[in-house]
N, C-alpha and C positions, 0 to 999 in steps of 0.2 A: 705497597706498604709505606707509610709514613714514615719520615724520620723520629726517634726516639726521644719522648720530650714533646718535641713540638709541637704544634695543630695544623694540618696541612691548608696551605692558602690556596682560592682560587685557583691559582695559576700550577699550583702542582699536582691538583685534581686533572685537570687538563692536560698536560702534561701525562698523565697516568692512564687516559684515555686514550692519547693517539694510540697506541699499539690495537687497541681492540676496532679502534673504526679501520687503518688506514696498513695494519698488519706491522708484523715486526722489522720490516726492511723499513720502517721511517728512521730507525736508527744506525744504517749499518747490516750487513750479515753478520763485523764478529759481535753484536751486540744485542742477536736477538733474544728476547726474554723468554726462558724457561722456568720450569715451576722449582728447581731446583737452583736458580744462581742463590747465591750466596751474599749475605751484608758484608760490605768493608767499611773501616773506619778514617776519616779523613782527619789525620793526626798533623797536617801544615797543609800552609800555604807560604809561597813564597815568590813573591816579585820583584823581579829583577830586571833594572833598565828604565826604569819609571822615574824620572826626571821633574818635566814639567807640571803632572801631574802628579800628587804623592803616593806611593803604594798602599799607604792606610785609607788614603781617599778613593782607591780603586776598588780596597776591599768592601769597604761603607756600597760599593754599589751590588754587590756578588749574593745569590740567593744559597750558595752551601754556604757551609759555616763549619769550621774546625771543630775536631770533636765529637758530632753525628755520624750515622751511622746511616749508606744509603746502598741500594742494589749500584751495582756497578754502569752498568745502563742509561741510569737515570743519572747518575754522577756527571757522565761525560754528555748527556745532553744537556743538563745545568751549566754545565761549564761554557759548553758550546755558545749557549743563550747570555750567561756573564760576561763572555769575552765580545761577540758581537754588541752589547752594551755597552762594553771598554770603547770598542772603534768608533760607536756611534759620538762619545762622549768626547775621544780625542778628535774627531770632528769636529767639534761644537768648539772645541778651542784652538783649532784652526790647521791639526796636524793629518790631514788630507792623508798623506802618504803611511800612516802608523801599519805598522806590522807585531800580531800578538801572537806568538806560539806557546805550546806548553809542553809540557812531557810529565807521565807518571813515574814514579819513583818509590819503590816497593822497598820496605825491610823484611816486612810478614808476608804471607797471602791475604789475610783479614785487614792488614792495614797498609793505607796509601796516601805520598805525599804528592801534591802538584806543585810543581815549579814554572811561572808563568816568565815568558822573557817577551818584555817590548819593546820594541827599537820605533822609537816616534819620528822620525826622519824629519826636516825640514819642515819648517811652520810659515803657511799662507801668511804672508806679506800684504797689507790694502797697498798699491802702488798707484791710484788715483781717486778720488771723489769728486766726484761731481753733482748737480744737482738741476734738477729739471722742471721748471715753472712753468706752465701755462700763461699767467697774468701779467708778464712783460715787465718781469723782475729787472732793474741792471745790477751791472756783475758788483756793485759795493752791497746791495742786497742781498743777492746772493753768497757772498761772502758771508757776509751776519749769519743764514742760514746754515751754511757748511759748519761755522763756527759752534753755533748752537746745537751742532751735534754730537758734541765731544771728540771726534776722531778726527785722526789724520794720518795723512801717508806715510808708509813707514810703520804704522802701527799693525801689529798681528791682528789676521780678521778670524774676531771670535764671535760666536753668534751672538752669546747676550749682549756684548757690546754696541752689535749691530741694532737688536730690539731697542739698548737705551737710546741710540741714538733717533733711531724713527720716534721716541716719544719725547726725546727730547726736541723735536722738529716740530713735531704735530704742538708741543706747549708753546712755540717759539711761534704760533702763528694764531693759538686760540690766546693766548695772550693777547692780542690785538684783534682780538673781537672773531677772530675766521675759526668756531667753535666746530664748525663740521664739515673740517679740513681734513683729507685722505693723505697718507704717507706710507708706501711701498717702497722697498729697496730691488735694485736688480745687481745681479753678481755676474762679472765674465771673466772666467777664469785662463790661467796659461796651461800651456797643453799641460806640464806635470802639478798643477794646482800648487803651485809654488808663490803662486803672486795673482792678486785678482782686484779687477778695477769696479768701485761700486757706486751704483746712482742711488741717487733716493728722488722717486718720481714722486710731486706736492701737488695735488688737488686742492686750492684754498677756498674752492666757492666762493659763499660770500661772506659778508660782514653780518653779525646778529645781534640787536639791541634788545637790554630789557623792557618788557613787559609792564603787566599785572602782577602783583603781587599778594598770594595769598597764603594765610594761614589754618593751620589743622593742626588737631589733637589739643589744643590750650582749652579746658574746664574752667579751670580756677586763674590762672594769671592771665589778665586785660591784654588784648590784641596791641593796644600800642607800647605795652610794656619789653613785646616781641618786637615790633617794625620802629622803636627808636635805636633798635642798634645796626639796624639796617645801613652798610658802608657805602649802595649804592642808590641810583632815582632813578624811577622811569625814565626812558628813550635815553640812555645812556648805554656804549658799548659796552655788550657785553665782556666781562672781564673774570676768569675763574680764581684769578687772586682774590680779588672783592668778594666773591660767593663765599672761598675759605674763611675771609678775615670775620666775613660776617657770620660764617656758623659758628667759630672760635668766641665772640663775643657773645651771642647769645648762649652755650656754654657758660660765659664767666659766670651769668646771672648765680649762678646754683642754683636755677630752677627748675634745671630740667635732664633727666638721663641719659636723652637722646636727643638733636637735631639734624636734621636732613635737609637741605636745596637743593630740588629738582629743578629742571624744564618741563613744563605738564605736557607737552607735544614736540620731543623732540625729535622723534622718525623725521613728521613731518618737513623737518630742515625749513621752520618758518624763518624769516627775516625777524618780527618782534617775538622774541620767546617772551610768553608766561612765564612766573614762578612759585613753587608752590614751598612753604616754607613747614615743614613736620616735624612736629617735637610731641615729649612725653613726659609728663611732668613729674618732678621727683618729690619728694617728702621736703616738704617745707622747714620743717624743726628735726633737730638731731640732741643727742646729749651722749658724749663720751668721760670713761673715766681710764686714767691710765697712772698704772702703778710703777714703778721702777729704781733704779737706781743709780746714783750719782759720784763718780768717786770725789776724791777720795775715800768718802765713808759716811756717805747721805743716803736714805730712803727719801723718798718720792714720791709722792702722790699729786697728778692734776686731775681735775671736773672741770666739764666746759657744757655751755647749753648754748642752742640757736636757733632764731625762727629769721630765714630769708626771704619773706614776705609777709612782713609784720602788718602792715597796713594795706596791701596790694597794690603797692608800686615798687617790689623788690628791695621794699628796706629792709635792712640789718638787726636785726639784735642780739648781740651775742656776752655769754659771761663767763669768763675762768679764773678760777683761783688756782694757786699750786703752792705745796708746800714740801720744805726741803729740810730735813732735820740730820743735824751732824751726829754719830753714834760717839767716837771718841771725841770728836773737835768741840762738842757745845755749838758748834756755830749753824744757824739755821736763817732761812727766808722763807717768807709766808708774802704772797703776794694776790691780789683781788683787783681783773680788769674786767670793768661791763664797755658797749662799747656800740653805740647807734650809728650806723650806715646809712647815707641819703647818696644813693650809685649817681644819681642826676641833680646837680642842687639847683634849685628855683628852675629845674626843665633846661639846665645848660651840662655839654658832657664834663663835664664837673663832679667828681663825689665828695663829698663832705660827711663830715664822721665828729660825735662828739664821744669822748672817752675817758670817764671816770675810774680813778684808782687808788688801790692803798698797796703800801710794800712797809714789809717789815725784814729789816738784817741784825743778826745778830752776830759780832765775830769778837773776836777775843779778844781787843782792844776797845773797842767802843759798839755802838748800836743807836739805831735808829729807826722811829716812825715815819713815813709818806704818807701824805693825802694830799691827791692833786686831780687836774685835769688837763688833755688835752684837746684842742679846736683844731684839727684838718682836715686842708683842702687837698687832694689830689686830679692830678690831671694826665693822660693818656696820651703820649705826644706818637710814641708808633708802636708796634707789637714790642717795641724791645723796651723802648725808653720811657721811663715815667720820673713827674714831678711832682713832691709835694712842698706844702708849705705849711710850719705847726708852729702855733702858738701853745706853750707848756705853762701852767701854774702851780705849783706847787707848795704844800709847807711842812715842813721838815722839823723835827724836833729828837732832838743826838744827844745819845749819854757817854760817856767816856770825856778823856784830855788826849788824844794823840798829840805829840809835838812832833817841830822838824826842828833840830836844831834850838831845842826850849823856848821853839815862838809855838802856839798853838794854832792847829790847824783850823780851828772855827771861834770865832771871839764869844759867840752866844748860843746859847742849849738852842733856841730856836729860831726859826727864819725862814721868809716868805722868798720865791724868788720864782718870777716871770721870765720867760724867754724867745725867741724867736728862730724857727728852724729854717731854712732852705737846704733841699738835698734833692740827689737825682738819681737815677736807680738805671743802668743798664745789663739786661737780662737776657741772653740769648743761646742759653742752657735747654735741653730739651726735656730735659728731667730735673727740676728741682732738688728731689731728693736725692736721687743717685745720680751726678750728671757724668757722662760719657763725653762728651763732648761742650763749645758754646763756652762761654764768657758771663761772669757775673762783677759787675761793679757800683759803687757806693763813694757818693760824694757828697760832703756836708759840708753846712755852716750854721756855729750860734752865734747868738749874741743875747745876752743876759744885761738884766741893768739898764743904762743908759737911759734912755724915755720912757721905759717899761717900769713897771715896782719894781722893785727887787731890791734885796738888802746884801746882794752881792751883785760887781760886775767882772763877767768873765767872755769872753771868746774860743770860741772852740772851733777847731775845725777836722775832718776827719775824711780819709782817702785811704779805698780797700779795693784791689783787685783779683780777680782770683779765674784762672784759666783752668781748661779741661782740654787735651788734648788723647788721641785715637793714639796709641803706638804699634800695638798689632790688636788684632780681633776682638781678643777678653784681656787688655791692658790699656790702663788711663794715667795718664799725669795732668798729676794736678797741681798747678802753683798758686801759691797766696803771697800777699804784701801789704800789708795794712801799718799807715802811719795816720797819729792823731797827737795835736798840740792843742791844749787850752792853755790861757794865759790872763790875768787878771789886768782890769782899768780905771780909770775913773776914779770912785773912790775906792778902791779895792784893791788891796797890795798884795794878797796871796787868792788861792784859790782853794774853797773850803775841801774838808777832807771827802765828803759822797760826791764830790764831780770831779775826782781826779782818778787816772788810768792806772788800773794794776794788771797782775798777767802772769800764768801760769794755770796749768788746767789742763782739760781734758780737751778743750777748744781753745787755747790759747797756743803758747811754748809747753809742750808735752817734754817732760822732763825736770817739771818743778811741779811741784803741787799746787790747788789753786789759791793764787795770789801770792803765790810765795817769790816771787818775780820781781824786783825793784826794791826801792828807798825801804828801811826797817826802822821802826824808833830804838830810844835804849836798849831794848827788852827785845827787842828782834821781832817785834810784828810789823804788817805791812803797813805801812803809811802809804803807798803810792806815789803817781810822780804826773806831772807835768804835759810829758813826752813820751811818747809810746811808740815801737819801733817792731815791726814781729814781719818775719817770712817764713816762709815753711813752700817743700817741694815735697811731695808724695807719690808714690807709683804705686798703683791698685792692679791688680791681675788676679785673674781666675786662676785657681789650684789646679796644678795637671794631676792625672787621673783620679785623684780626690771628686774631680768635676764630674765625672761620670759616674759615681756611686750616687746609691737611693738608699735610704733607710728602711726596710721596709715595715716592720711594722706599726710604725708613723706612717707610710709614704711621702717623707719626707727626703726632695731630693737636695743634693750636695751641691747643682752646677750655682746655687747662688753663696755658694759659701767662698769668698775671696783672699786674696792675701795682702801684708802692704808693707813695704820699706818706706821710711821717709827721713827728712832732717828740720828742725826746727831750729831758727834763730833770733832771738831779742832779747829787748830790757825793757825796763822803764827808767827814764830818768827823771829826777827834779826838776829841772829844768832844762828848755833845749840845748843851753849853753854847754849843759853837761855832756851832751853825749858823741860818742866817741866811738868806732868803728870797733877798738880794740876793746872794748865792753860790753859786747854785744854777746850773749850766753849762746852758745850751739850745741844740740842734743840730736842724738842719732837713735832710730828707734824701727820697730818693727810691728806689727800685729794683723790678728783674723776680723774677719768683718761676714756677717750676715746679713744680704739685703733682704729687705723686707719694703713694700710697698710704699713706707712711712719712711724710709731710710735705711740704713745699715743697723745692726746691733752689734758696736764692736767692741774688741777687746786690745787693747795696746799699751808696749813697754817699751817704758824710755830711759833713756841714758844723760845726763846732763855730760857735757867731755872739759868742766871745769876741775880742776885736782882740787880746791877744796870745797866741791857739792858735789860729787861723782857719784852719786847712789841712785839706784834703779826707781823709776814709779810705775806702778801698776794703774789703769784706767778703764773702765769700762762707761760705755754713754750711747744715747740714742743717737743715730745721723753722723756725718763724717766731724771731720775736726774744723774743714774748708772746703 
């Protein structure tokens, strides 16, 4: 008889069987089955002495489950078979000696509790490593080796440790070309398995160079569209970084859903391996539209279209507009970017991009029209780090009078103005969207005016870092720092009002509304400033047992629904001269977040902890803050 509820798995069909092939003594005499035992109900569990391993982690292994209902029989050979999975498991991280008993514990006749006690006794010790080469290693070599396995003496010997380390050996040799390289571990233990000394025997063969190089599955995109992103060349040592980097880049292309690099005969253990390069080509054009909303108090709407092989050489073409309209603020942006990609310019790893656009803002104080373009160059210096170089033109045409101090912020409604970018990009985040981990930083330089057009000359410069670190399993911190100075030259004694820093928002200092952050004219709207100053720390963590509900009739589950404390701190000032440690706004705040593959959807409330702006802001927005 099944337990109540459930659907009996394989394993308890079986289980149900032994009695009729092998008779009722496979359990016991007092346990033999009659047509008359009776169901009990298994209203606890309880483990006690479980240490190193956690008791909720014991249970996650256990086929009863509290609250079922099972012949008594069958109960205690379940048990039987969970606890020897207990032993097996305290094995595997390195407690040799573990001892698990249990006892029944009756209130009713019908129902029963088990109380499991483990006493894990003394944890296997590695007390030596060593390592054994055939190829007339010497011992700084082998050193490298032992090193590259992540253990050492002293360390408790647990099995998967042991597993990382054989692959960590076996990469520590195909790295260097020795691709079908063998690595076994040997274990000898002390008489009570208290301490055990362990080799890892290296078979490194030989050395394996590439090949031939072929390609499959491309219809539509050109053969060298594929093998110029090719990282390595024939009769070059083989290298499984190089195969990685090079499926990663063929990847970037977007034009394809799948890549694969094989060896077309690897049994064989050739010396020159072939290589066979497999992909499958994805939809060339896309068009998304996405609705949403912005706090304070914006609806949202973006349209984007793309074709990533416009001419079939992997050029770009892509268009979005988005529009942002304030419900009480009046204040809105409408913005329209098209935007031509060349991944290879003139056939050098080089991409170049020309990229046409209009922006419209409208805020409460003044407004203005954009129409410009920009010419970039990017270049791919390693998986992490990249460089671009932009020339911007633009021309601008602003209604309103902001002042600072009854100088006006712009002498003329309109004005052309050329610029020049340098910036460098380090990336080493493994999720864009959600990062868990990895490092993202941003460093810039303009320069406006000078030998360029432009009817302003300004400098700017701009430096953002922003870390993710691991703190336990489903918890990240995450830190940001972004400082940025523009500053007027030449003929140019201030710096007009649309190229100067404001701040406050939903991605800015959470705790002020957006732009409400810095310099204000008479009338208390933003003027912006100069000098931009903003940090923020945040800790992201998974909801306890929130994380384990489902919604069901969505099937929508909860483990991506997160939590978050954080503190926000800056200003803007007019200028750098102004600014001053003891002016710097700090806001303390909280909020839920829902990852979604695009980013988070979160919700967050802040607190500014200034006594006269002390009022709470609400925020809701796509993607994190930093």
């Amino acid at each position: 008889m099944k337990p109540e509820g459930k659907t009996p798995s394989l394993f308890s069909l079986l289980l149900l069987t032994l009695p009729l092939i092998f008779g009722g003594d496979v359990f016991g005499e007092q346990f033999e089955p009659t047509s008359d035992v009776a169901l009990v109900k298994l209203v606890g569990i309880d483990i006690e002495g479980a240490q190193q391993i956690k008791a909720k982690e014991l249970k996650n292994f256990m086929h009863i489950n509290k609250g079922e209902k099972y012949k008594e029989y069958l109960l205690i050979y379940l048990l039987q078979a969970d606890i020897n999975y207990m032993l097996g498991k305290y094995s595997s991280e390195g407690f040799h000696n573990a001892e698990i008993n249990y006892e029944l514990e009756r209130k009713k006749p019908s129902e029963v509790k088990i109380i499991i006690t483990v006493e894990e006794g003394p944890r296997c010790i590695i007390s030596k490593i060593d390592v054994q080469c055939p190829s007339g290693m010497d011992d700084e070599e082998l050193k490298r080796v032992w090193m590259a396995s992540g253990i050492n003496a002293g360390d408790p010997l647990v099995e998967g440790h042991i597993n990382s380390a054989e692959q960590q050996i076996f990469t520590y040799f195909s790295d260097q070309g020795y691709i079908y390289a063998t690595v076994h571990t040997g274990l000898t233990y002390n008489e009570d398995k208290t301490s055990a000394e362990v080799v890892f025997i290296v078979q490194p063969k030989h050395i394996a160079y590439i090949g031939d190089v072929v390609v499959q599955g491309n219809s539509t995109v050109r053969e060298k569209i594929i093998l110029r992103e090719v990282t390595f060349e024939k009769g070059e040592v083989y290298d499984p970084a190089q195969i990685s980097e090079t499926q990663r880049k063929i990847y970037s292309t977007h034009l394809f859903r799948d890549v694969k690099i094989r060896p077309i005969e690897y049994e064989e253990e050739l010396e020159v391996v072939d290589l066979i390069i497999m992909v499958r080509e994805d939809k060339f054009h896309w068009f998304e539209i996405a609705p949403g909303y912005e706090s304070p108090d914006k609806g949202r709407l973006a349209l984007g279209w793309g074709h990533d092989n416009v001419f079939g050489n992997n050029q770009r073409l892509t268009a979005r507009g988005t529009a942002a309209y304030g419900f009480s603020s009046k204040e809105d942006i409408e913005t329209i970017y098209i935007s031509y990609q060349e991944p290879w310019l003139f056939g050098l790893p080089f991409a170049g991009s020309l990229s046409p656009y209009f922006i419209r803002e409208n805020h409460i104080n003044y407004k203005f029209y954009k129409l410009g373009a920009e010419l970039e160059v990017e270049k791919e210096f390693t998986r992490k780090i990249t460089g671009f170089t932009t020339l911007d033109y633009y021309r601008i045409r602003l209604y309103g009078e902001p002042t600072v101090s009854e100088t006006p912020l712009i002498e003329e409604d309109l004005a052309n103005i050329t610029s020049l970018r340098l910036s460098l990009r380090y990336d080493s985040r493994t999720n864009p969207f959600n990062p868990m981990d990895g490092a993202y930083s941003y460093l810039s330089g303009t320069v406006a005016g000078g030998i360029l057009p432009s009817d302003y000359d300004y400098m700017r410069f701009i430096v953002e870092i922003n870390r993710y670190m691991h703190v336990k399993e489903a918890a990240v911190l995450a830190m940001h720092i972004r400082f940025a100075h523009i500053a007027p030259y030449g003929k140019s004694d201030k710096v007009p009002l649309f190229e100067r820093f404001f701040a406050g928002g939903a991605f800015s200092v959470r705790g002020f509304r957006e732009r409400q952050l810095g310099p204000k004219d008479s009338q208390g709207n933003p003027i912006g400033g100069n000098t931009l100053t903003i940090g923020g720390l945040e800790l992201r963590f998974q909801l306890p047992l929130i994380s384990q509900l489902t919604i069901p009739w969505i099937n929508l589950s909860l483990s991506n629904l997160w939590g978050a404390i954080f503190a926000d701190v800056g200003n803007v000032f007019e200028e750098f001269s102004h600014f001053k440690f003891n002016r710097l706004k700090a806001c303390l705040g909280a909020g839920i977040r829902y990852n979604t593959p695009v980013g988070p959807i979160r919700l967050d409330y802040a607190r500014n902890l200034s006594e006269e702006e002390g009022n709470g802001v609400w925020y809701i927005a796509l993607g994190h803050a930093f």
